[in-house]
C-alpha positions as CSV (number, residue, x, y, z in Angstrom):
1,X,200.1,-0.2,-263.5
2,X,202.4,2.7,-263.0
3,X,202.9,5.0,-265.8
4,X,206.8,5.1,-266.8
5,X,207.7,8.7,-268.2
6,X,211.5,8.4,-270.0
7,X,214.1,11.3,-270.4
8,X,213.7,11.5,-274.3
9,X,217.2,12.0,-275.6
10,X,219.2,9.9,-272.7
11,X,216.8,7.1,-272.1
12,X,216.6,6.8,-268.5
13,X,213.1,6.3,-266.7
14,X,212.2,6.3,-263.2
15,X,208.3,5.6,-262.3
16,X,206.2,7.8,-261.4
17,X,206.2,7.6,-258.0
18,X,210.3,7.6,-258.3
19,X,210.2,11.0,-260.0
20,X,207.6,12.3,-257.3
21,X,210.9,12.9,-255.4
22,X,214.2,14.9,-255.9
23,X,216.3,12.8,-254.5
24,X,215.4,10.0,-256.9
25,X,215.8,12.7,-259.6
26,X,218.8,13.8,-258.7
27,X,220.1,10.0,-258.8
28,X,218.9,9.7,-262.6
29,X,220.8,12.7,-263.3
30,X,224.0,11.9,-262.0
31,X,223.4,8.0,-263.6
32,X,222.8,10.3,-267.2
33,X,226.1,11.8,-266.8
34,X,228.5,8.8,-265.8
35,X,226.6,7.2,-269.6
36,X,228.1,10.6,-270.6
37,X,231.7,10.1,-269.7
38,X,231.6,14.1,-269.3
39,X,234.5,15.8,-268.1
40,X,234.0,19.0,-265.4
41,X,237.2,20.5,-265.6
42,X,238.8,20.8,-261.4
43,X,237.5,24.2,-259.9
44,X,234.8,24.7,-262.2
45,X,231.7,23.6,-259.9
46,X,229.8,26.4,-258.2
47,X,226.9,26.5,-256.3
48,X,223.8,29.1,-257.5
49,X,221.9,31.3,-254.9
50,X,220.1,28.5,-253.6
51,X,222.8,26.3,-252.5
52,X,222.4,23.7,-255.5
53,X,224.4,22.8,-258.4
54,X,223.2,24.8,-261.9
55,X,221.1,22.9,-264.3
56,X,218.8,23.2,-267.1
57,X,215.3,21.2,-267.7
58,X,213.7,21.7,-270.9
59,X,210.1,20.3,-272.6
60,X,209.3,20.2,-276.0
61,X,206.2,19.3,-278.3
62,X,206.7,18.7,-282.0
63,X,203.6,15.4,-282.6
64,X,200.2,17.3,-282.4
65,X,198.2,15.3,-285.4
66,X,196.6,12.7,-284.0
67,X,196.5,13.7,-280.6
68,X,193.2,15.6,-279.6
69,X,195.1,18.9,-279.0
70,X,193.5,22.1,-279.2
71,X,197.1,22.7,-281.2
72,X,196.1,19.6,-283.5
73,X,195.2,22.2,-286.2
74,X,197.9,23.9,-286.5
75,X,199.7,21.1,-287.0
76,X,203.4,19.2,-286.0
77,X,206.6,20.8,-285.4
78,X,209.3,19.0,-286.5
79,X,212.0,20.9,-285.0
80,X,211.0,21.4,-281.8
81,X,213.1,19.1,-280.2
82,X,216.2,20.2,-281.7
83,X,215.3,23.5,-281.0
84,X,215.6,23.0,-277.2
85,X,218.7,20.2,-277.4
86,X,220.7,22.9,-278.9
87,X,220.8,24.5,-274.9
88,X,223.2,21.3,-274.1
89,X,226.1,23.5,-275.7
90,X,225.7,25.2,-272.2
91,X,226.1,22.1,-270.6
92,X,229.1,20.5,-272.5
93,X,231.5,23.8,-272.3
94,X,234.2,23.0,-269.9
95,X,234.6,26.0,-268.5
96,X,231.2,25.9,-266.5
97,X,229.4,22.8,-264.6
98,X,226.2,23.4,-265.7
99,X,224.0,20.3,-265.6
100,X,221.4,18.5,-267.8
101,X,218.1,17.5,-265.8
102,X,215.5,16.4,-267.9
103,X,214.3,16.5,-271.1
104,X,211.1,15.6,-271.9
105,X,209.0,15.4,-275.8
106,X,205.5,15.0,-277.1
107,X,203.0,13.3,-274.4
108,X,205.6,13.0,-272.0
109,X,205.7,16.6,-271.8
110,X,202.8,17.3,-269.2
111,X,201.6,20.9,-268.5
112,X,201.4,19.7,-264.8
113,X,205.1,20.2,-264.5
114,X,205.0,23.8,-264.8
115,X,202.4,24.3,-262.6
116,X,202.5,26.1,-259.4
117,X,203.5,23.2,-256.2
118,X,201.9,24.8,-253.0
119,X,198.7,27.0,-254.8
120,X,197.7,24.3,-257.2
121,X,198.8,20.9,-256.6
122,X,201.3,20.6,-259.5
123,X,204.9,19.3,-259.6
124,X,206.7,22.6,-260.7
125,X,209.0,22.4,-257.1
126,X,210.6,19.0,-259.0
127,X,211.1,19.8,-262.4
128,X,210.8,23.9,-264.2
129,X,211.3,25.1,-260.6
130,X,213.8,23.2,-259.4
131,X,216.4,24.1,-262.1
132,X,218.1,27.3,-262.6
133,X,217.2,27.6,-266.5
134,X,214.0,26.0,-267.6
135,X,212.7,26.1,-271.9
136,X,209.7,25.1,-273.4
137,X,209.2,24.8,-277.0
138,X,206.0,24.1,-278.6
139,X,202.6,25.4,-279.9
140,X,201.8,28.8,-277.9
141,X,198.3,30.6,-277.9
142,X,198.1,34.2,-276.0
143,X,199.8,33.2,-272.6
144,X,199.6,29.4,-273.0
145,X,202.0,26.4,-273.5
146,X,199.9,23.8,-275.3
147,X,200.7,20.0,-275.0
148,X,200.2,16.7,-276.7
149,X,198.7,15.0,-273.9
150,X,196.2,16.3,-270.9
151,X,198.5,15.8,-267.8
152,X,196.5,17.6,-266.1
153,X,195.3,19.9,-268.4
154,X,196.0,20.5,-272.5
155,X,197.6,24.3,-271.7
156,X,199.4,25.4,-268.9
157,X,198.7,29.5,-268.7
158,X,200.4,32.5,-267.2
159,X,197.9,31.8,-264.4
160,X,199.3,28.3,-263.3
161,X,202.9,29.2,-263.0
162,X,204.6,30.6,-260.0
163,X,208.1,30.6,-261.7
164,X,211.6,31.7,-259.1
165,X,210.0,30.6,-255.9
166,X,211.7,27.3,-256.1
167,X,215.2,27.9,-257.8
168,X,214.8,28.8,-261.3
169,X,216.3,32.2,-262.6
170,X,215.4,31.9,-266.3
171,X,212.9,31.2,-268.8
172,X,213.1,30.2,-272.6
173,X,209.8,30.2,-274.0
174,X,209.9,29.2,-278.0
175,X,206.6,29.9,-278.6
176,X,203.9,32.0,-280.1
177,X,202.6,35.1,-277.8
178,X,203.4,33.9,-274.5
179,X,204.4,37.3,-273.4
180,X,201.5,39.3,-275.3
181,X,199.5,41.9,-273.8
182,X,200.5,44.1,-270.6
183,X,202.8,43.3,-267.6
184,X,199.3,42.8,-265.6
185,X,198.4,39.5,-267.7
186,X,202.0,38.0,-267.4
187,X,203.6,39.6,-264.3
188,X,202.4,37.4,-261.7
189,X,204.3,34.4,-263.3
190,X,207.1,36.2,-261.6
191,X,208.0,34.4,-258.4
192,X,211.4,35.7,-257.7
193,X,212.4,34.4,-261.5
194,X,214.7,37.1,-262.9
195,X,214.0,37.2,-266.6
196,X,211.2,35.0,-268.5
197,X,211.8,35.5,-272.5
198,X,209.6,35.0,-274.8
199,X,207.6,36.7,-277.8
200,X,204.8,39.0,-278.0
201,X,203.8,37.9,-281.7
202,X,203.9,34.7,-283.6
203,X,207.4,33.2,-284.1
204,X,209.1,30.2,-286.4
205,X,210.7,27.5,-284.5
206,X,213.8,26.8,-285.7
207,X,216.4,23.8,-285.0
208,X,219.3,25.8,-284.7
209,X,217.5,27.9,-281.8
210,X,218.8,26.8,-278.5
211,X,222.3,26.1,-280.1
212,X,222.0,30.0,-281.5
213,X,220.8,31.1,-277.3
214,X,223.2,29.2,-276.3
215,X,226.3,30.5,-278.9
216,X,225.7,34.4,-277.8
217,X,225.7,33.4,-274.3
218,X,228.9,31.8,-274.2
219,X,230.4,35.0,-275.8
220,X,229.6,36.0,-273.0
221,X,226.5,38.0,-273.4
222,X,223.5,38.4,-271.1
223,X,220.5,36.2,-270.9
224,X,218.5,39.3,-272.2
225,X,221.1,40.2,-274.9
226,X,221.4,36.4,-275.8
227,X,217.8,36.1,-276.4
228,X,216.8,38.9,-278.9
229,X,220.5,38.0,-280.8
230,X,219.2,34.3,-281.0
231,X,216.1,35.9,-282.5
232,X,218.0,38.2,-285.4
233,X,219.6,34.8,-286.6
234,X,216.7,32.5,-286.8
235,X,213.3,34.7,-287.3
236,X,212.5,36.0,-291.2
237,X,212.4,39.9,-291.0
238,X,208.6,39.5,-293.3
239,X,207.1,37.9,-290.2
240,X,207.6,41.0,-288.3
241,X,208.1,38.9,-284.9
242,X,208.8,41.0,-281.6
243,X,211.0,39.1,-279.1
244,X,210.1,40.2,-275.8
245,X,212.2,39.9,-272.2
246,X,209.9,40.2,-269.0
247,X,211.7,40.7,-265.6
248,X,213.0,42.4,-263.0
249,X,214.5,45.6,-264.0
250,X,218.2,44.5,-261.5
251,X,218.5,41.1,-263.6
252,X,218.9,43.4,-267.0
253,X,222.4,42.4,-267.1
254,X,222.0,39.0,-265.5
255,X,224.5,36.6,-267.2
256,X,224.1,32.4,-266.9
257,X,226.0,31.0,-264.3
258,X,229.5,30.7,-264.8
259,X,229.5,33.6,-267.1
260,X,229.4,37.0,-265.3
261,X,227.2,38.4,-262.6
262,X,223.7,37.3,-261.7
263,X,221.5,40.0,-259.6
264,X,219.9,38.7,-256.4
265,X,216.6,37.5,-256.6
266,X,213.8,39.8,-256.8
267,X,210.5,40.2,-255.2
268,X,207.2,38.7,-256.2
269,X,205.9,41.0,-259.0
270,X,202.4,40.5,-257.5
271,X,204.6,42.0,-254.0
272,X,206.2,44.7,-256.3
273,X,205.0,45.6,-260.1
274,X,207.3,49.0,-259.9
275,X,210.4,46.2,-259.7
276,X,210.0,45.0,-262.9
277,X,209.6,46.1,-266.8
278,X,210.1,44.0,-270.5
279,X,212.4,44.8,-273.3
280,X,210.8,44.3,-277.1
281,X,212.9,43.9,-280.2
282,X,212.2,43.8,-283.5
283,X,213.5,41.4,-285.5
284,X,215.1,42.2,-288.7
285,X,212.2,44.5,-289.6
């Protein structure tokens, strides 16, 4: 039997095998957004470095109880989904033509899509690498994603992602410590991605997160700026959370598309450490 994965908040499935291949993906997308009735304004569609139209991909977990995850403990959270949803306000301002790829909850969230294509087998080249902004939120341990379901693996770590070399230029990550410890531990992620943000302490997941990312960069502010102002309005200053931004020292100023100037994409870090550096901002402490 083949296993059907649908898009969470749209409804629209494609088999396995179907979603095995862009082009198939690409048809689901553009089905999503005639359901949509969405209006892109005349003059308003752009193409990003790599010749494609901008989009964003996001995968959440909130349903750990019950589900054998080493996160099981912790326990569910509940706002997970709307945390991420909130990045649509990207997508629905007129001015721009950014698009919605996938969005994909709980088990259907699977750590093999964020893991590197052409060094380990996974499917990263058709879905977190293949948009230009990708966001996880979910339970984090030190430099893990943790899912709901084994597909392949319960955690997908710093060492199974090579983030950039398809197409993607950003990275949300709302979750605990994925950026902890030293450049060293999280640099090689860095496959020509410009800027990965993140945390290096625990944070709260909040439902207004994305929206609150997504509100600062419409301003316009930069992805970097954007992230640690999203994290003064949603994190309590007694938590003593640290939002950290990891990338290449050119993107600093990268805006989203549509919104100002993007840098060009960098080198590996693995090709060049000296390239990049991380910001760290405490918040409201």
């Amino acid at each position: 039997m083949q296993e059907i994965r649908f898009s969470t908040h749209f409804g629209i499935g494609t088999t396995d095998a179907e979603m095995k291949g862009a082009a198939m993906k690409k048809v689901s997308i553009i089905i999503v957004f005639l359901a949509l009735t969405m209006t892109i304004l005349p003059g308003t569609t752009y193409a990003d470095n790599d010749g494609s139209n901008v989009s964003i991909g996001v995968e959440w977990v909130g349903q750990y109880d019950g589900t054998g995850s080493p996160a099981e403990q912790y326990g569910n959270l509940n706002t997970s989904d709307d945390a991420v949803a909130g990045l649509y306000d990207i997508v629905s301002d007129p001015g721009t033509s950014w698009n919605w790829d996938f969005n994909y909850g709980n088990d259907l969230a699977w750590e093999r899509d964020w893991k590197a294509t052409g060094r380990l087998g996974g499917d990263d080249s058709i879905y977190t690498d293949d948009v230009d902004l990708n966001a996880y939120c979910g339970h984090g341990f030190a430099n893990k994603f943790v899912f709901s379901t084994e597909m392949d693996d319960w955690y997908s770590t710093i060492s199974d992602i090579d983030m950039g070399d398809r197409d993607c230029e950003w990275m949300l990550t709302f979750t605990c410590n994925f950026l902890t410890g030293s450049m060293s531990t999280f640099g090689p992620a860095a496959d020509n991605v410009h800027l990965i943000c993140g945390y290096a302490t625990d944070m709260t997941v909040t439902s207004n997160a994305g929206s609150r990312f997504a509100y600062w960069a419409k301003q316009p502010y930069g992805v970097r700026v954007a992230w640690y102002k999203y994290g003064y309005d949603t994190q309590n200053g007694a938590n003593q959370n640290i939002a950290r931004i990891f990338g290449a020292k050119a993107s600093v100023n990268d805006y989203l598309w549509g919104y100002g100037s993007v840098s060009a994409d960098p080198p590996f870090y693995t090709s060049s450490p000296s390239s990049y550096t991380y910001w760290d901002y405490k918040l409201n402490w």
